[in-house]
C-alpha positions in Angstrom: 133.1 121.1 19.4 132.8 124.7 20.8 134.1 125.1 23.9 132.0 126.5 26.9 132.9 129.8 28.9 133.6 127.4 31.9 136.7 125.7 30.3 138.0 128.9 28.7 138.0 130.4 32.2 140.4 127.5 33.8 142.8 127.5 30.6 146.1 128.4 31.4 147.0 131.6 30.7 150.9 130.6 29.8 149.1 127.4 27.5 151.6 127.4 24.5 148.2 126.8 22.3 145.7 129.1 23.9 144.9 131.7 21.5 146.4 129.5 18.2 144.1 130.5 15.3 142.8 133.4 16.8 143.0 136.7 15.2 142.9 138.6 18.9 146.3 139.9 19.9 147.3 137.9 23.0 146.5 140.0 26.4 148.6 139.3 29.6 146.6 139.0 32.2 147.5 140.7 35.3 148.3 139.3 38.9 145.8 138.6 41.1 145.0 137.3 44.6 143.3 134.8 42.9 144.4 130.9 42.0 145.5 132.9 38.1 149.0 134.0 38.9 151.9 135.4 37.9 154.8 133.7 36.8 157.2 135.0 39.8 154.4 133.2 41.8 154.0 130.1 39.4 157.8 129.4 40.1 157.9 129.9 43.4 155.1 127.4 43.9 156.6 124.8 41.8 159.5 124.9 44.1 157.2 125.1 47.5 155.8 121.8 46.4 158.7 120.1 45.5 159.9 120.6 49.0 160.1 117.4 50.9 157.4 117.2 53.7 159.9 115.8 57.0 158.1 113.2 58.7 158.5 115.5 62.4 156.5 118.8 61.9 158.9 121.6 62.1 156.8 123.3 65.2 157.0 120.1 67.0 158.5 120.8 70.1 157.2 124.6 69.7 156.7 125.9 73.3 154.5 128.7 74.4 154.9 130.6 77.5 151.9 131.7 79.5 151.0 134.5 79.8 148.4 137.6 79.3 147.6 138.7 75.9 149.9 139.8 73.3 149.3 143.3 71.4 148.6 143.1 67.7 152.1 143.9 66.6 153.7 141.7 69.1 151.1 139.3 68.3 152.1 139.3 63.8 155.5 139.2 65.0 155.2 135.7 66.7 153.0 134.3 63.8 155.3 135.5 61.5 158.2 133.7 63.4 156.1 130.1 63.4 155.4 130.6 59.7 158.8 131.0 58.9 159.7 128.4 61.0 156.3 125.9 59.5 158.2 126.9 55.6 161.6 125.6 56.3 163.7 126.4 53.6 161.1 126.9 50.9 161.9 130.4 49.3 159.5 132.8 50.5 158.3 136.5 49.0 158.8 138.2 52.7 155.9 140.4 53.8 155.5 142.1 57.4 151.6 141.5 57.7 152.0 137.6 58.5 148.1 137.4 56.0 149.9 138.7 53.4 152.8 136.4 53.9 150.8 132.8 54.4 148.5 133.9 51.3 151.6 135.0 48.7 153.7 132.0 49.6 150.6 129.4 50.3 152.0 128.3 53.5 148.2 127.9 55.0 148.9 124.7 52.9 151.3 123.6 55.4 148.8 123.6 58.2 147.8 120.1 59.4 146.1 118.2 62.4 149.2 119.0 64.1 150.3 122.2 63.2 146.7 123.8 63.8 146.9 122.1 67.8 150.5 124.1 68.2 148.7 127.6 66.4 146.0 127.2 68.6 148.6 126.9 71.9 150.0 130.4 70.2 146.5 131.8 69.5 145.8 131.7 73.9 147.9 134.5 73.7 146.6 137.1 70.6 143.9 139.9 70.4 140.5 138.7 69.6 140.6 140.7 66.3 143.8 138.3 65.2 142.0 135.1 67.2 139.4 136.1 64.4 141.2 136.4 61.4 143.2 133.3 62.3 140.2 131.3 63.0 138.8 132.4 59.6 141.5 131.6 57.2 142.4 127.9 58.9 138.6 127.2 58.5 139.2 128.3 54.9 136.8 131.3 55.4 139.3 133.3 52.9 140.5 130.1 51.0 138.6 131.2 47.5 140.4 134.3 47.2 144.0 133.3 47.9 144.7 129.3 47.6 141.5 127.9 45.7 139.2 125.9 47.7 140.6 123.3 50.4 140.3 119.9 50.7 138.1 118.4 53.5 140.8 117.1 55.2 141.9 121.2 55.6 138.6 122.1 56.6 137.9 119.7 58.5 139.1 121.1 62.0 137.3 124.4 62.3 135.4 123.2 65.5 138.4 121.9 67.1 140.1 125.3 66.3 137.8 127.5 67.9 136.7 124.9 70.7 140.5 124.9 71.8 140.9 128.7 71.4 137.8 129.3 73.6 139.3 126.8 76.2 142.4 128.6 76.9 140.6 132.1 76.9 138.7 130.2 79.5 141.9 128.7 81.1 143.2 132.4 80.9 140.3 134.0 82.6 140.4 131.6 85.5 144.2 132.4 86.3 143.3 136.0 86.1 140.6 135.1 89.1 143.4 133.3 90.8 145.8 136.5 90.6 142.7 139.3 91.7 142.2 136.8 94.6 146.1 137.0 95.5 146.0 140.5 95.0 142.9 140.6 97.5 144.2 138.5 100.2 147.5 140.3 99.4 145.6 143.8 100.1 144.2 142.7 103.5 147.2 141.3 104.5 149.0 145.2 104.0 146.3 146.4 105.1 146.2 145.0 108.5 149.7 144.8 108.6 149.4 148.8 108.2 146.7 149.1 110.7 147.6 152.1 113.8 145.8 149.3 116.1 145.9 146.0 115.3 143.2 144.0 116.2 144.0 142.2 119.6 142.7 138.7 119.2 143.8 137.3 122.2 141.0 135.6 122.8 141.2 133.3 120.2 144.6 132.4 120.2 146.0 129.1 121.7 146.6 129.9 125.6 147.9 127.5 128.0 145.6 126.2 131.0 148.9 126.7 133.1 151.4 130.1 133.3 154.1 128.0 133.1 155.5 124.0 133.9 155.2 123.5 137.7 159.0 121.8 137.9 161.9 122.1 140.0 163.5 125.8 138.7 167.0 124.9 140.8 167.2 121.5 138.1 166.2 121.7 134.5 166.1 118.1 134.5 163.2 117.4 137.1 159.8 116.4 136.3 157.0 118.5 135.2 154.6 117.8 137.7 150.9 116.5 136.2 148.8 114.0 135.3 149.1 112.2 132.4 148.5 113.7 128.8 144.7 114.2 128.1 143.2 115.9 125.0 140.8 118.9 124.6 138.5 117.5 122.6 138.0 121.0 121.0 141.6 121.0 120.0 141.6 117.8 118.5 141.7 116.8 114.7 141.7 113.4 112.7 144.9 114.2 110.1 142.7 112.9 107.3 143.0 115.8 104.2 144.6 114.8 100.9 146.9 117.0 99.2 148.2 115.8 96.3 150.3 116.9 93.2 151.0 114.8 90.7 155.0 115.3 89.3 155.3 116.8 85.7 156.2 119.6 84.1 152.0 121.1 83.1 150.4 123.9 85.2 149.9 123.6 88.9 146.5 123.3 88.7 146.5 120.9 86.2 148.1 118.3 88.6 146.1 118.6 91.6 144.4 115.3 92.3 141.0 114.9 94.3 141.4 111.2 94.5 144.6 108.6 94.4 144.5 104.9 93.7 144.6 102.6 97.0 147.8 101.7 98.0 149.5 105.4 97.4 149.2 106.4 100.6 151.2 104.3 103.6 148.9 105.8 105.9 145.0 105.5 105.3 143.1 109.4 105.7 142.7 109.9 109.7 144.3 106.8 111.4 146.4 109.3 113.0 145.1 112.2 115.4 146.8 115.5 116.8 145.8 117.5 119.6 147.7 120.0 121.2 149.2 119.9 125.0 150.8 121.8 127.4 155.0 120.3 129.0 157.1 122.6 129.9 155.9 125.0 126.7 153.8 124.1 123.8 153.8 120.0 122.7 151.6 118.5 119.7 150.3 115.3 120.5 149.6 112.7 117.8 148.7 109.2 118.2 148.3 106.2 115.1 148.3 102.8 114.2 151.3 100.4 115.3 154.9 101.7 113.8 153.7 104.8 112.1 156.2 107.2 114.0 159.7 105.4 113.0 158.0 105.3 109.0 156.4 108.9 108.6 157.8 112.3 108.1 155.7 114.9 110.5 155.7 118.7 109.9 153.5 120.8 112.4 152.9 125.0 112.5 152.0 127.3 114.8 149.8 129.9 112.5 148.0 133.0 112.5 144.4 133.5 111.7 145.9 134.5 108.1 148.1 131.0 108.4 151.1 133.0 108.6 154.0 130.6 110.2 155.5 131.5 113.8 157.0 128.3 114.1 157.6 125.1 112.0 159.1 121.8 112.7 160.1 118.5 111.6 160.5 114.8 112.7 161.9 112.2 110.7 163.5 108.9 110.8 165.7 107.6 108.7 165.4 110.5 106.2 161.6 109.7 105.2 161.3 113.5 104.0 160.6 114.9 101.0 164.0 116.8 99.6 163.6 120.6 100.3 160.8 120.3 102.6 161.3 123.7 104.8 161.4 123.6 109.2 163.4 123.0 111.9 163.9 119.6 113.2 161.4 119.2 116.2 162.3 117.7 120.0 160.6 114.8 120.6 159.5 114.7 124.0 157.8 111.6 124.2 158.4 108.7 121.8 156.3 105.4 121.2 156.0 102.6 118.4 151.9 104.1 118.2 152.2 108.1 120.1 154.6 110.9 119.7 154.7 114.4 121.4 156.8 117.5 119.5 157.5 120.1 121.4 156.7 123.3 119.4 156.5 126.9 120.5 153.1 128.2 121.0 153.3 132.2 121.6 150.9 133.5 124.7 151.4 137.0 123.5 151.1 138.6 120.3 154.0 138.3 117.8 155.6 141.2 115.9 156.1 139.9 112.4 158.9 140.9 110.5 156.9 142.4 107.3 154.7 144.9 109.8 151.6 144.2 112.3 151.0 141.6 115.0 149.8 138.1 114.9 148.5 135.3 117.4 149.0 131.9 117.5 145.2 130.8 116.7 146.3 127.7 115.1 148.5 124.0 114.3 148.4 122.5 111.1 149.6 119.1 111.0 151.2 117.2 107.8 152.3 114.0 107.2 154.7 114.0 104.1 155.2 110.9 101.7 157.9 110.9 99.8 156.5 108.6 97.0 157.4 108.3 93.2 155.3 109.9 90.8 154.0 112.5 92.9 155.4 116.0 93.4 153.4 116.4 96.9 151.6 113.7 98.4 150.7 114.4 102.2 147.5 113.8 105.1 146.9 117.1 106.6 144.5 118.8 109.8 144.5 122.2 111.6 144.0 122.3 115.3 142.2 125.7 115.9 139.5 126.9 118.4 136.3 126.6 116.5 134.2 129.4 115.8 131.9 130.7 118.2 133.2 129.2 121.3 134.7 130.8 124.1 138.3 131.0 125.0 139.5 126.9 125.4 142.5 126.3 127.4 145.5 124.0 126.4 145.1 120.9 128.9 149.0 120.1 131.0 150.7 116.6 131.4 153.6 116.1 133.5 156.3 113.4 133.8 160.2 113.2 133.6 163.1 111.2 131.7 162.0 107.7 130.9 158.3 108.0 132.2 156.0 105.7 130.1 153.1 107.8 129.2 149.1 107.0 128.2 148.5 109.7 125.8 144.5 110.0 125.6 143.2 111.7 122.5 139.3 110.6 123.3 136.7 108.4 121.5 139.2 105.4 122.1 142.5 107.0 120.1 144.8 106.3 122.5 148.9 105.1 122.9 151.7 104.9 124.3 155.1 106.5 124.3 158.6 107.4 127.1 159.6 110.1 127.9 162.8 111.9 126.7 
């Protein structure tokens, strides 16, 4: 039976029988990109496939920093690192372009499920012109002119490829908004800090109803004369905002939480209020259900408009802090099972900070910290701050001395009790 052009053009060219009663001298055929090849390249294949396939991919535990985009040569010199590292200890014919080195030694063969998901990672990072090659050969766009056509299994995960790649440009793009918007803040923040007058905002800052504690000067230890302590309702805030960071070792963002399950928090979202008060200097007032001061670690700060710190402290008992949380410890002026009062300094003038400019003290944000398992920050926060719009609002005074027991009125019924130190 005569054989048909189709089976003479898939008949190996090394056959020891092609050409065997043929009166044509034997032609070598020369190398091509194609799936004919030349012996060099016949060997070396024979060997690449007889190389055991470890059950752990080699690229693993590959880890890719973040970061902005690679240029092209930077780029070939990575990919040519993972392919080496993807071959093992097959022997390779070594090429510079990292193309020419997947398609001589058929190392696109090696690429998997899993070895595609760790190229993509790497692909965050490379010009679009290499994004597109890349792209093209693992879909098998190039496949009939270096390795023969793929199987389905290789083809398979060309969506998943550029679905991933276009998420992490996206990623990419959304950190560089994050930096412009640090660099923007950052720029007013010089700017006003550079300012010839800086703008005197006085009136919006946190002043005291009172110059200053009406007490006996001649004994440090007498009583601040005044009624008892009752909020401003203007300067008065439920401590009911969720922060929340999950532990791990993934991008910030990536660990925020919106929500956590009931039962993570000791404390539920604004049972405790904070006000701020007026005793002998500047005192935050906060007032919550039955045996939440002795259990809760309480961080308060005096900011600026820009939330620039003046002044930061802590209360604690019994070490309930997160490790590494920064502030001073705070004096407690009045202590109860359901009320506390911190005394914390409130500026009545403008503050020269130490990177340039003035601030005022326009605001108090209050946190309580839970040190819980599982979760790198997990805290209830509010600010105290004169709202927009309205006029100046005075900080209201209490009075009282050593071992006074105090009513500490925070309005719409939050209300406890604490003595005085």
């Amino acid at each position: 039976m005569a054989m048909n052009d189709e089976q003479q053009d898939v008949q190996d060219p090394d056959d020891p029988v092609a050409g065997v009663g043929s009166t044509e001298p034997r032609v070598e055929r020369p190398t091509t990109d194609g799936t004919e090849v030349s012996d060099e390249h016949r060997d070396r294949r024979s060997r690449f496939f007889r190389a055991r396939r470890e059950a752990a991919s080699p690229i693993a535990d590959l880890e890719v920093e973040t970061g902005p985009r690679w240029g092209e040569r930077e780029a070939n010199r990575q990919i040519r690192a993972f392919l080496l590292r993807l071959a093992g200890d097959r022997p390779l014919e070594h090429h510079d372009d990292p193309v020419d080195l997947a398609r001589e030694n058929d190392l696109l063969l090696l690429f998997g499920p899993d070895e595609e998901e760790a190229f993509a990672k790497l692909a965050l990072r490379f010009p679009e012109e290499t994004v597109a090659t890349w792209a093209s050969l693992l879909a098998g766009g190039d496949r009939t002119e270096a390795f023969g056509p793929r199987s389905r299994a290789e083809r398979r995960d060309e969506a998943a490829i550029e679905r991933s790649i276009k998420l992490g440009v996206r990623r990419r793009a959304l950190a560089v908004l994050a930096v412009l918007a640090s660099v923007v803040v950052g720029a007013v923040l010089v700017g006003i800090a550079l300012e010839d007058q800086p703008e005197d905002r006085s009136d919006r800052a946190l002043r005291f109803a009172a110059a200053e504690a009406t007490r006996d000067l001649g004994d440090p230890a007498a009583p601040v004369a005044g009624g008892p302590p009752v909020a401003e309702p203007l300067l008065t805030t439920a401590v009911d905002r969720l922060v929340a960071v999950a532990a791990g070792d993934g991008a910030l963002e990536d660990r925020i939480r919106l929500t956590v399950d009931d039962g993570a928090l000791p404390l539920a979202p604004g049972s405790v209020t904070a006000s701020v008060l007026q005793h002998d200097g500047g005192q935050v007032a906060l007032v919550g259900p039955v045996g939440w001061t002795t259990a809760t670690c309480i961080r308060a700060s005096v900011v600026t408009h820009l939330l620039r710190p003046l002044d930061v402290v802590l209360h604690e008992e019994d070490g309930v802090c997160p490790p590494g949380l920064a502030g001073r410890r705070a004096t407690v002026t009045c202590l109860g099972d359901d009320a506390l009062i911190l005394a914390i300094e409130i500026p009545q003038r403008e503050v020269e900070l130490v990177e340039g400019g003035i601030g005022w003290a326009e605001g108090i944000r209050v946190g309580l910290e839970f040190d819980a398992p599982g979760w790198e920050v997990l805290a209830l926060r509010g600010t105290i701050a004169v709202p927009a719009g309205e006029a100046s609002v005075l900080v209201p005074t209490f009075g009282g001395g050593q071992g006074d027991v105090l009513t500490v009125d925070l309005g719409e019924g939050r209300t406890g009790s604490c003595t005085m130190r």
